[in-house]
Each structure stands twice: as structure tokens, then as C-alpha cells.
C-alpha positions as CSV (number, residue, x, y, z in Angstrom):
1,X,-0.8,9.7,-19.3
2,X,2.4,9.0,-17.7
3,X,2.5,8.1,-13.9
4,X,5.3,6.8,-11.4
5,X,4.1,5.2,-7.7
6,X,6.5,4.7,-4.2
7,X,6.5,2.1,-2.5
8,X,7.4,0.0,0.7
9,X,10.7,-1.7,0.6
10,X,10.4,-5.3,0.0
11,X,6.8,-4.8,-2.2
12,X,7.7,-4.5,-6.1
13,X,6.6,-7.9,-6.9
14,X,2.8,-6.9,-5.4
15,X,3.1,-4.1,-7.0
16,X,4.1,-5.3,-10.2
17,X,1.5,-7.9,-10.0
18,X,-1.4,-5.0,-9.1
19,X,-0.2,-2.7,-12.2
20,X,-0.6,-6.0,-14.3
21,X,-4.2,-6.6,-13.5
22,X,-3.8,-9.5,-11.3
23,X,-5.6,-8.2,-8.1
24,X,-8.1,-5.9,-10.0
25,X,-10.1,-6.5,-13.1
26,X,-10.9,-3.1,-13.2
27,X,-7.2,-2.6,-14.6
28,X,-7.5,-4.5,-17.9
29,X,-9.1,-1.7,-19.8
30,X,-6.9,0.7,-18.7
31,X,-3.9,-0.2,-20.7
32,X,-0.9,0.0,-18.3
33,X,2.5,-0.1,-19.6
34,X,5.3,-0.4,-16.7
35,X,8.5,1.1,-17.8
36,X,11.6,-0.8,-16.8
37,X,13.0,2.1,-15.1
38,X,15.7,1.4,-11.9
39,X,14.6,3.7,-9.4
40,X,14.3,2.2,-5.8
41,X,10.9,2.5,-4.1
42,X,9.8,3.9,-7.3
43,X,7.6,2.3,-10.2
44,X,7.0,4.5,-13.3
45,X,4.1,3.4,-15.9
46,X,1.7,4.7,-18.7
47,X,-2.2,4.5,-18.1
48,X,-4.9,5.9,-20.4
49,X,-6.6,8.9,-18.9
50,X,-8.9,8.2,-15.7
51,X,-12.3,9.7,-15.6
52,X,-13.7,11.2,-12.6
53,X,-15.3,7.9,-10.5
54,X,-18.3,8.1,-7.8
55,X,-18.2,5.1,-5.9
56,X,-22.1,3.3,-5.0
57,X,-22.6,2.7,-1.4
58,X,-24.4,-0.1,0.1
59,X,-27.8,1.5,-0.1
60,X,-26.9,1.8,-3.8
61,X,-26.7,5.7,-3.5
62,X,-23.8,7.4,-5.3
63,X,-20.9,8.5,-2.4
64,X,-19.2,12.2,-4.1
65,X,-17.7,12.3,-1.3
66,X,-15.3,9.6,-2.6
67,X,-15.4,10.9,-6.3
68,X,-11.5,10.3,-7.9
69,X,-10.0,8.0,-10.6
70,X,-10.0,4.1,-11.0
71,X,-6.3,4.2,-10.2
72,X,-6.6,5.8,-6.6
73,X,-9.8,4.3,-6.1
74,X,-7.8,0.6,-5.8
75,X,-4.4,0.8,-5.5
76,X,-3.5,-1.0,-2.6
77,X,0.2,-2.1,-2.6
78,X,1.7,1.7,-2.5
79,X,2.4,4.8,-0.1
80,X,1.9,7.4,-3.1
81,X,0.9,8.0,-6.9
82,X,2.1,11.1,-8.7
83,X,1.7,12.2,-12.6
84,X,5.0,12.5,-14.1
85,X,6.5,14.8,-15.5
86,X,10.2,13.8,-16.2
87,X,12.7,11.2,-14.9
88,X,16.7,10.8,-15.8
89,X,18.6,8.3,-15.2
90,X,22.1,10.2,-16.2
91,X,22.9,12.5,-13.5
92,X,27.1,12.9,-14.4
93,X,26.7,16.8,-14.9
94,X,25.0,17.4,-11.3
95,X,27.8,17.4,-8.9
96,X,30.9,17.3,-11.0
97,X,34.7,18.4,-9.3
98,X,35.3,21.7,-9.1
99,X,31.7,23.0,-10.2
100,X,29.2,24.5,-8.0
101,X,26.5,21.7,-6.9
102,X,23.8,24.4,-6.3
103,X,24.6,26.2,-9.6
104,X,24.7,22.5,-11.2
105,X,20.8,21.6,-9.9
106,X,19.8,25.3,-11.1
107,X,21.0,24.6,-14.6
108,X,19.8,21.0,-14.7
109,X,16.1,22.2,-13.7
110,X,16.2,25.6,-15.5
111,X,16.8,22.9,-19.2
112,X,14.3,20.6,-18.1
113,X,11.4,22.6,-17.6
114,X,10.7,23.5,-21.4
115,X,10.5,19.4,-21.7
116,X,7.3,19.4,-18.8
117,X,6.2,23.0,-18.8
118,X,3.3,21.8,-21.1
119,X,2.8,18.2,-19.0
120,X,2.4,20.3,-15.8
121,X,0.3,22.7,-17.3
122,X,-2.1,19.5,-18.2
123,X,-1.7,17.8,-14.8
124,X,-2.6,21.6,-13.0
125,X,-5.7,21.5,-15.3
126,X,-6.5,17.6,-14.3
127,X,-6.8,18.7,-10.9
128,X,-8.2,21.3,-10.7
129,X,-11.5,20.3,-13.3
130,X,-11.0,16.9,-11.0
131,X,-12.0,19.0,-7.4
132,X,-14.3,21.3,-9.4
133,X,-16.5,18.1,-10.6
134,X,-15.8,16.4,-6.8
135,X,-18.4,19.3,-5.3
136,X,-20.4,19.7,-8.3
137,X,-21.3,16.0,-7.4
138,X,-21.6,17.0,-3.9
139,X,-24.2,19.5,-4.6
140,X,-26.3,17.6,-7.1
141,X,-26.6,14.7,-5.1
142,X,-26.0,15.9,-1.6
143,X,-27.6,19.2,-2.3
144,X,-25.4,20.9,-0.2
145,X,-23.5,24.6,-0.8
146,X,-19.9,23.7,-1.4
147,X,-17.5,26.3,-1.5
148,X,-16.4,26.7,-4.8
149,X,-18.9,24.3,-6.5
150,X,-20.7,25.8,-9.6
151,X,-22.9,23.5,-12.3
152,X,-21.9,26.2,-14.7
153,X,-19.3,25.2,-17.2
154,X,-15.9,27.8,-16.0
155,X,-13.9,29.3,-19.0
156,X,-9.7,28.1,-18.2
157,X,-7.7,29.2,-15.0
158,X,-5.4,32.4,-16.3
159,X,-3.1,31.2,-13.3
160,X,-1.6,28.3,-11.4
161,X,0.1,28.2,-8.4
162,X,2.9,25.6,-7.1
163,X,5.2,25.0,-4.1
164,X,8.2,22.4,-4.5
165,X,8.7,19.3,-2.5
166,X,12.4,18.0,-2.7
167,X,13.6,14.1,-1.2
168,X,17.5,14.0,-1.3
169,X,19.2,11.0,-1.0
170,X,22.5,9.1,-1.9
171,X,25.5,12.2,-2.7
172,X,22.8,14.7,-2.6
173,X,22.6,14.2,0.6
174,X,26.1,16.4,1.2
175,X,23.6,19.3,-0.1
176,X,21.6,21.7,2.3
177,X,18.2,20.5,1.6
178,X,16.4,23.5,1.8
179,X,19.2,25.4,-0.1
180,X,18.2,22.8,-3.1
181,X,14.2,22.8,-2.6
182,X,14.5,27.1,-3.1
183,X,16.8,27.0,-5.9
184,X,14.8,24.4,-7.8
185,X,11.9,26.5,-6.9
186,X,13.6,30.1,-8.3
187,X,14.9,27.9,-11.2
188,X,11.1,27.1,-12.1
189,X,9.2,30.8,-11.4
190,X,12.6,32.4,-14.1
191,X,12.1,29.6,-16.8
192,X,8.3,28.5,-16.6
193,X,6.7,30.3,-19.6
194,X,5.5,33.4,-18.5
195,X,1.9,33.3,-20.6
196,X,1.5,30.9,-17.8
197,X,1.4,32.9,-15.2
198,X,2.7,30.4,-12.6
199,X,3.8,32.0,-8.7
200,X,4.8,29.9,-6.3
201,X,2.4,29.6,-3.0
202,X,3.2,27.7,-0.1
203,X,-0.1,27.4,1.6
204,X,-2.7,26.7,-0.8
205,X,-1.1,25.7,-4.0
206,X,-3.2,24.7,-7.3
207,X,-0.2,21.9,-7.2
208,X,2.8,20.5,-5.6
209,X,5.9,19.5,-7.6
210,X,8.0,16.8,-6.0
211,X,11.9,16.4,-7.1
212,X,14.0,12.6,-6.1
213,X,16.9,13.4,-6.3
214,X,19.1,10.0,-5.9
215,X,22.0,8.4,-6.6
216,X,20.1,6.4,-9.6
217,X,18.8,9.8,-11.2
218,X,16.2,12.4,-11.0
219,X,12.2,12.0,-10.8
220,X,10.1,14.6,-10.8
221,X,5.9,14.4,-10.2
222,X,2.7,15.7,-9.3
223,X,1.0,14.0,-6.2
224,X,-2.7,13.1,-7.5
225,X,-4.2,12.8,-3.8
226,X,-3.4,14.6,-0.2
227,X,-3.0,11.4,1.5
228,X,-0.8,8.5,1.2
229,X,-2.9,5.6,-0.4
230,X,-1.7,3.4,2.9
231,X,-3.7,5.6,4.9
232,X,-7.3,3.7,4.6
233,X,-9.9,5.8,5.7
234,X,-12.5,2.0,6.7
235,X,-9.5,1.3,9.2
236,X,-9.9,3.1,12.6
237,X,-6.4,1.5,13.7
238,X,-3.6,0.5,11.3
239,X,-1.0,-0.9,13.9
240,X,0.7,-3.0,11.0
241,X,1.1,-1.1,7.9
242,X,-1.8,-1.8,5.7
243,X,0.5,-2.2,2.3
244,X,1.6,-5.6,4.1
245,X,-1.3,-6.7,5.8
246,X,-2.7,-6.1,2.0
247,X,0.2,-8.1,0.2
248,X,-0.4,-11.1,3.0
249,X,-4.3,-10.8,2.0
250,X,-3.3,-11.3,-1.5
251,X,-0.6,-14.4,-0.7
252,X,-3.4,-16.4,1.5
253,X,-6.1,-16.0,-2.2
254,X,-3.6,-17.4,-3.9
255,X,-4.2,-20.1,-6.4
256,X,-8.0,-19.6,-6.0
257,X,-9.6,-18.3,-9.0
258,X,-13.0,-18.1,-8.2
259,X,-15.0,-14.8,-6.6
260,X,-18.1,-16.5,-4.9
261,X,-16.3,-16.3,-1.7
262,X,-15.7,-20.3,-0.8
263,X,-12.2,-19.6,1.4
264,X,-12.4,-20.0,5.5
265,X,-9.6,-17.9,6.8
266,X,-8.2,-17.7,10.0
267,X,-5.4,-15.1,11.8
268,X,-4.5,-16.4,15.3
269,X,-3.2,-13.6,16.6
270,X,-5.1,-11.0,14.8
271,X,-4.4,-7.9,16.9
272,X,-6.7,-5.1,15.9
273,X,-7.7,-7.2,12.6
274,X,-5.9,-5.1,9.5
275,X,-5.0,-8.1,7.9
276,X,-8.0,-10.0,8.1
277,X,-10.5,-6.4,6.7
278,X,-7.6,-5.7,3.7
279,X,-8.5,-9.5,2.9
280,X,-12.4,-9.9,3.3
281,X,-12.4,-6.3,1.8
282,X,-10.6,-6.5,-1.1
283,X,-10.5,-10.5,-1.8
284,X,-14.5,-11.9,-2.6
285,X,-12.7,-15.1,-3.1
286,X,-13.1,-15.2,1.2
287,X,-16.5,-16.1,2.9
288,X,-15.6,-15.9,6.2
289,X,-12.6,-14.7,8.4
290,X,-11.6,-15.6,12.5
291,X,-9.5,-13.6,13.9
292,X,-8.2,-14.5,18.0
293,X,-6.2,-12.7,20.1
294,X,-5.4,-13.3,24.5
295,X,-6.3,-9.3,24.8
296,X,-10.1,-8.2,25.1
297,X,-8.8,-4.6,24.3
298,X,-7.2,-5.9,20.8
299,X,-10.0,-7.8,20.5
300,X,-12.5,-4.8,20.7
301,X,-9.8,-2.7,18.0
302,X,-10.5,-5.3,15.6
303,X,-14.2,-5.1,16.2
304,X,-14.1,-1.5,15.2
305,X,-12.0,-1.7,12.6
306,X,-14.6,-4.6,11.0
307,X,-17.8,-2.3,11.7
308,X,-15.8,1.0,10.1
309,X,-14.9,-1.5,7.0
310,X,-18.2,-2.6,6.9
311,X,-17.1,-6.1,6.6
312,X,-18.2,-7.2,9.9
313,X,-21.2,-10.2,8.4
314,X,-17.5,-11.5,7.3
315,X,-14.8,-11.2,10.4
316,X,-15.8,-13.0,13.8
317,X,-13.2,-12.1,16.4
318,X,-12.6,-14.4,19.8
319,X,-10.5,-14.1,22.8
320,X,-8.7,-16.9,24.2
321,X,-6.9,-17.2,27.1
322,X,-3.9,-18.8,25.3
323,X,-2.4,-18.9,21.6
324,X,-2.0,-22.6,22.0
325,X,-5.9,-22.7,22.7
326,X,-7.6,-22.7,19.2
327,X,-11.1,-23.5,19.7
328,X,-12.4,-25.2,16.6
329,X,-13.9,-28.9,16.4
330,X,-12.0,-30.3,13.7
331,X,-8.3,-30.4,11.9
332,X,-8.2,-28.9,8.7
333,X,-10.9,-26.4,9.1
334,X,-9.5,-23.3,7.2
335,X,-7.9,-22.5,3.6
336,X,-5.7,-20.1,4.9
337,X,-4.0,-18.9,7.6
338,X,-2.4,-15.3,8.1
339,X,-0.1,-14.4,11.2
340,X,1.9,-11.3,12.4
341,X,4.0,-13.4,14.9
342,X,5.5,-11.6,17.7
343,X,9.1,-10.4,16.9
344,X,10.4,-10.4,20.2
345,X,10.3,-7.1,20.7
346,X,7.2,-5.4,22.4
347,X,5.2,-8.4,22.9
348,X,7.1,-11.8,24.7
349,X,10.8,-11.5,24.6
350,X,13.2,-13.5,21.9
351,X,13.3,-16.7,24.3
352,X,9.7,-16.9,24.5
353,X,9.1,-16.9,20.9
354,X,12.2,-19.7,20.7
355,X,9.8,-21.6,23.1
356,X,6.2,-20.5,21.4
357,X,7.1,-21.3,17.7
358,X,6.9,-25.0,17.4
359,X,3.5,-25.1,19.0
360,X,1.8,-22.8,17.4
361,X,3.5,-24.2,13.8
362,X,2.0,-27.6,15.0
363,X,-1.4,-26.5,15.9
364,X,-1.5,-24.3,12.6
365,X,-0.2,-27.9,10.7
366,X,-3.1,-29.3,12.0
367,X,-6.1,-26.7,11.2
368,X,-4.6,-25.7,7.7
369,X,-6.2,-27.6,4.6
370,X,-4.2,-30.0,2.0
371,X,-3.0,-27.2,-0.7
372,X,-4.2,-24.1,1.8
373,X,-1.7,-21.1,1.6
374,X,-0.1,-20.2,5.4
375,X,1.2,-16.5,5.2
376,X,3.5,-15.5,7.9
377,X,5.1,-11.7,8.8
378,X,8.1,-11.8,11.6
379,X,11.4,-10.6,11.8
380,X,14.1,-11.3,10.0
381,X,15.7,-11.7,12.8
382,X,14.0,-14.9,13.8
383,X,13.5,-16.0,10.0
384,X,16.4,-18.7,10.5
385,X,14.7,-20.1,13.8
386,X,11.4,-20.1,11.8
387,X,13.2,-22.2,9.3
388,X,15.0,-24.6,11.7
389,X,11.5,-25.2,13.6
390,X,9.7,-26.0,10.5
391,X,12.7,-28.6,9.2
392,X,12.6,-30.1,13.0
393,X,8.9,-30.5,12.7
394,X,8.7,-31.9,9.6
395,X,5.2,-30.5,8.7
396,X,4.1,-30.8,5.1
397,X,4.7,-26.9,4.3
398,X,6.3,-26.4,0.8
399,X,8.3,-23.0,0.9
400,X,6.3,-20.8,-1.9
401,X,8.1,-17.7,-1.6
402,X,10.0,-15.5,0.8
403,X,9.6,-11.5,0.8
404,X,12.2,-9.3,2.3
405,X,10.4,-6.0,3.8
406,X,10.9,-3.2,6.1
407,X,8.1,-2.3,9.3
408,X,9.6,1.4,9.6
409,X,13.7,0.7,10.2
410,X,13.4,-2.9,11.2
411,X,13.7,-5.7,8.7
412,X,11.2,-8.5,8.2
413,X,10.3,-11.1,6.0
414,X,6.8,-12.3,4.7
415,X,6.8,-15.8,4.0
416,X,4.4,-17.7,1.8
417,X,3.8,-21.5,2.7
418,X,1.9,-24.0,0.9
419,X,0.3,-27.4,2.5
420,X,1.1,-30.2,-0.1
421,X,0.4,-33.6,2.3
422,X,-2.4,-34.3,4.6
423,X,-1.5,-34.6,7.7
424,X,-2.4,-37.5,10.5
425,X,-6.0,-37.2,11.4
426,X,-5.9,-35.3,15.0
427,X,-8.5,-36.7,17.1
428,X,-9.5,-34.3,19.9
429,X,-12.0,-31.9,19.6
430,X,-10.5,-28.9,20.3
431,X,-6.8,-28.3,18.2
432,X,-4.7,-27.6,21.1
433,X,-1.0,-28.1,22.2
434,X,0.0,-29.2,25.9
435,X,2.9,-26.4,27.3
């Protein structure tokens, strides 16, 4: 089965690296194939076909609730996943001089279908025996009376429904969008074979097409769940977007191989704690995780967000009255730290980060580990005054990577620092930097 993903600006290396295997073991048997396909924001690959999973809870009971496939169940890195059904990279007849674009997109979609009519037939059928089996679970183990649910095996559907879903971007963007989403929709009720018996419904459809229509071609898909996969439903806040507080999570494991949980984390400024439950979450290679943060009300977001991820046995949270303040009895107490530092924007303005950097930087020099991983988020923006602090410092951080992302429309850049010298033994009790 054929399948493309979206994703965050700035995160095909994570995702490449979670299609490959790297973050889940779950994903060696299932054979992906990643297709070296140029479409920005877009990954297409080939998987085998994914089983119907019910996740166990914690009392060991099975969860239908949660019933879907292995590859929704722990992709972590992207918005979206969608079953394909065609992409193109050569787009030359779309919008040529003197031709009608409209008339060009009906033509192009009106020869494509007889290519996916039989894939989206397939993908109509995946969902809908998918749901079916979702309450059928339900009611056997629930024993509850779900709408729709019925143990009795049901002979084939005589009819699908659809509604289309159009993105324009690049040239396209000269088109009236909604012009283009109801011609590609007329162009698929006149050619889709008509043993099918597909109508188009905008409410309630059995399934939603989506057409990208870019610059770089045209990729069309079924989206296999309602919900972004970004949206986690064990967060009750995500202020930072959890596809980066996930790829952070995976940075700070780095190099560690080993799933007993042995790594001491720490996040100074932890906010309402995403980064911290994506990593005790999803990483066993972490035994324990502090988080601190100057506000009691942050501090109380991150304590619900740790007892909704049931993680909380792994996440301590503390309030300080200063960043500067870290309260732990000896240097080089954690394996990694994690940070979303403040951009200057809504919290402390550009000068007061200018003036906060190089203490915090010290105090983190001083807690971090020889060989721990130090994962930082801020804007890119302040990336070069990052960089000058660090080389005026001299701390003992080897650069591992950089990552270029997007928070929304403002630029930012992950960085991924490794400790490689010990530093001087610090001999108070309590790490902390004089204003």
C-alpha cells in the first residue's frame, strides 16, 4: 500500500529517520520504502498493509476506543497521513498560454481517474471495514450499543460517497480556489466508473479526496484519520507544537541505545511540559525528567499535562523564583538538557535575552554530563547571538547539528549540542549564577 505524509517545515530528516525504523521498532516488519519524490512538506512511501490495532492499557485491558493501524498508532514527526492514490511531477499541460486553466485541471483529472478509480475504491473499502471493526470492538469488550456496530459479517457497500479537498499553491494560486475544488469534483462524479456508484456528499462522506496542487506537481490522497497526528489527545495543552517538542525528545536520546530508562533529563524552562511528556512518553531510554519554570500557573499546565499522559511517576516539576536558580546539589547531574528559550517576543524582550543567555549557557555547562546531548529551540533571530555567546564562553559544547524550522510564520532553529570535555569541578551546592 502506497502512502504520502505532510509535514512541518524544517522536519524531513526526523521524519525520514521515523519512516526508517529509527525511533520505533515496531516499523521493521512493516517494510517501508520511501520514494525519492520532491514535493515540499510532503513524504510519499510504500508500507505493507496495516491491520486493525487495539492498544492495552495500564490495567492490561484492551482500549477499542483507540483501535487503528501501526502507522497512526506512532507516527510522531508529522501533521497528516493520507493513502495515495496518484502523484505527478510534470505539470507542463496545466496552465499553458492561451488555454483555459480551468478547462486544463478538468482534463488533467478527468485522464487520471481511470489510473486510481480502482485504488480509491480499495482505500473507501479500508475505511470503512476499519470503523466497522473500531465499534465491533467497542461492543465486545465495552458491551456497549454502538451505532452502526454489528458482529455479523456485512456483504460490500453498493455505494461510496466523497467530497474534495483542494491546497493550491505556487501559479495555481492565480486560480479561484473554489472554482478548482468544483471542477475537480464534477470532473470525478462524469468519469468515476458508474458500476461504482460514487455521489459526492459534503457532510458525511464515506471519504475525502485531497488534491496539492503545486508548483512541483500534483498529489492526490485519502486522509486515514480526522485529526492531525500533532494533535495528541494525553496532552491537555500543546503551547509548542508537539512535532518539535517530539524531534527535541528524540535529539536529547541520542547516542543512547539502551531502553531500561538510565537517562536524567532536565528542561529549565519547561512551560506547560510538552517537551519533557513527548520524551518520557515515547523515549524508555529516560528514567526521570525535571522540568522548572518562575510561573506556578505554568507549573500547574505541566502538572496536568504529566497526569493526562500518565507519565507523571516520571516528570517532577518545580518553581523557582529565578532561571539562574537551579536547585540541584551537584554539577553534572543530568544526561540531557532540553530548552525552548524565550525568543524575545512574548516573554522578556530581545535585550533581556542578550543579557540572560550567557548565564543560563554557564549554569547548563555546569549541570550537563561529559558526552550528554543539550537540545535547544529559539529563534532564528537570536541563533547568531546564541552562537557568539557560546564561542565567548568557551564551554565544551561540540555543535552536532543545526535544524531550520517554522513555529507557525516565524522561523527558528533547533540546535543539537554535544558535551565532549569535563568541565572544572563547581563547588557550591546549589548551580547558580550571580546577576
Amino acid at each position: 500500500m502506497s502512502y504520502f505524509i505532510t509535514h512541518g517545515q524544517g522536519l524531513e530528516p526526523f521524519v525520514r529517520r521515523e519512516l526508517s525504523g529509527q525511533y520505533h521498532r515496531s516499523f521493521d516488519d512493516l517494510d517501508i520504502h520511501v520514494e525519492e519524490v520532491k514535493f515540499p512538506g510532503k513524504i510519499v512511501f510504500s508500507a505493507k498493509p496495516q491491520l486493525l490495532v487495539t492498544p492495552t492499557k495500564k490495567d492490561g485491558q484492551n482500549d477499542p476506543t483507540q483501535a487503528t493501524n501501526v502507522l497512526i498508532q506512532h507516527l510522531k514527526t508529522v501533521e497528516r497521513l493520507f493513502g495515495l492514490l496518484f502523484f505527478e511531477s510534470d505539470i507542463s499541460g496545466f496552465l499553458e498560454p492561451g488555454r483555459n486553466a480551468l478547462s486544463g485541471v478538468y482534463d488533467y483529472v478527468a485522464g487520471k481517474v481511470s489510473t486510481f478509480s480502482i485504488i480509491l475504491d480499495n482505500w473507501a473499502e479500508y475505511l470503512v471495514s476499519a470503523e466497522s471493526d473500531k465499534r465491533n470492538l467497542r461492543k465486545e469488550v465495552l458491551g456497549e450499543e454502538v451505532e452502526g456496530a454489528d458482529l455479523r459479517p456485512k456483504r460490500r457497500k453498493e455505494s461510496h460517497s466523497f467530497r474534495v479537498n483542494v491546497r493550491i499553491s505556487g501559479k495555481f494560486r492565480a486560480l479561484n480556489h473554489r472554482a478548482v475544488t468544483k471542477c475537480i469534483g464534477s470532473a470525478l462524479v462524469k468519469n468515476l466508473p458508474k458500476s461504482a456508484n460514487w455521489v459526492i456528499n459534503l457532510k458525511r462522506p464515506t471519504v475525502e479526496i485531497s488534491f496539492y496542487l503545486t508548483d512541483e506537481g500534483v498529489i492526490c490522497g485519502i486522509p486515514l484519520c480526522k485529526l492531525p497526528l500533532s494533535e495528541r489527545s494525553y496532552l491537555n495543552k500543546i503551547p509548542l507544537r508537539s512535532t518539535i517538542a517530539y524531534c527535541m525528545a528524540s535529539l536529547a536520546v541520542e547516542g543512547e541505545d539502551s531502553d531500561e530508562g538510565t537517562l536524567i533529563a532536565l528542561d529549565p524552562m519547561c512551560g506547560s511540559s510538552t517537551i519533557l511528556v513527548e520524551l518520557v512518553k515515547h523515549f524508555p531510554q529516560v528514567l526521570f525528567a525535571a522540568g522548572i519554570d518562575i510561573s506556578t500557573a505554568q507549573a500547574e499546565e505541566a502538572f496536568l499535562n504529566a497526569g493526562k499522559a500518565e507519565e507523571l511517576s516520571k516528570i517532577v516539576v518545580l518553581v523557582s523564583d529565578s532561571s539562574l536558580t537551579l536547585p540541584f546539589k551537584s554539577e553534572m547531574s543530568f544526561d540531557c538538557i532540553l530548552c525552548d528559550l524565550p525568543f524575545g517576543i512574548q516573554h522578556l524582550t530581545r535585550d533581556e535575552v542578550t543579557a540572560l543567555l550567557p548565564k543560563v549557557f554557564k549554569n547548563f555547562n555546569l549541570i550537563i554530563k561529559t558526552g550528554g546531548n543539550i537540545v535547544l529551540l529559539l529563534s532564528s533571530e537570536m541563533s547568531e547571538l546564541c552562537e557568539n555567546i557560546l564561542h565567548e564562553l568557551k564551554v565544551t559544547w561540540e555543535i552536532v547539528e543545526k535544524y531550520p524550522v517554522k513555529l507557525g510564520e516565524l522561523p527558528a532553529i533547533i540546535y543539537h549540542y554535544k558535551k565532549v570535555i569535563t568541565a572544572e569541578p563547581n563547588k557550591v551546592s546549589v548551580v547558580s549564577v550571580s546577576e
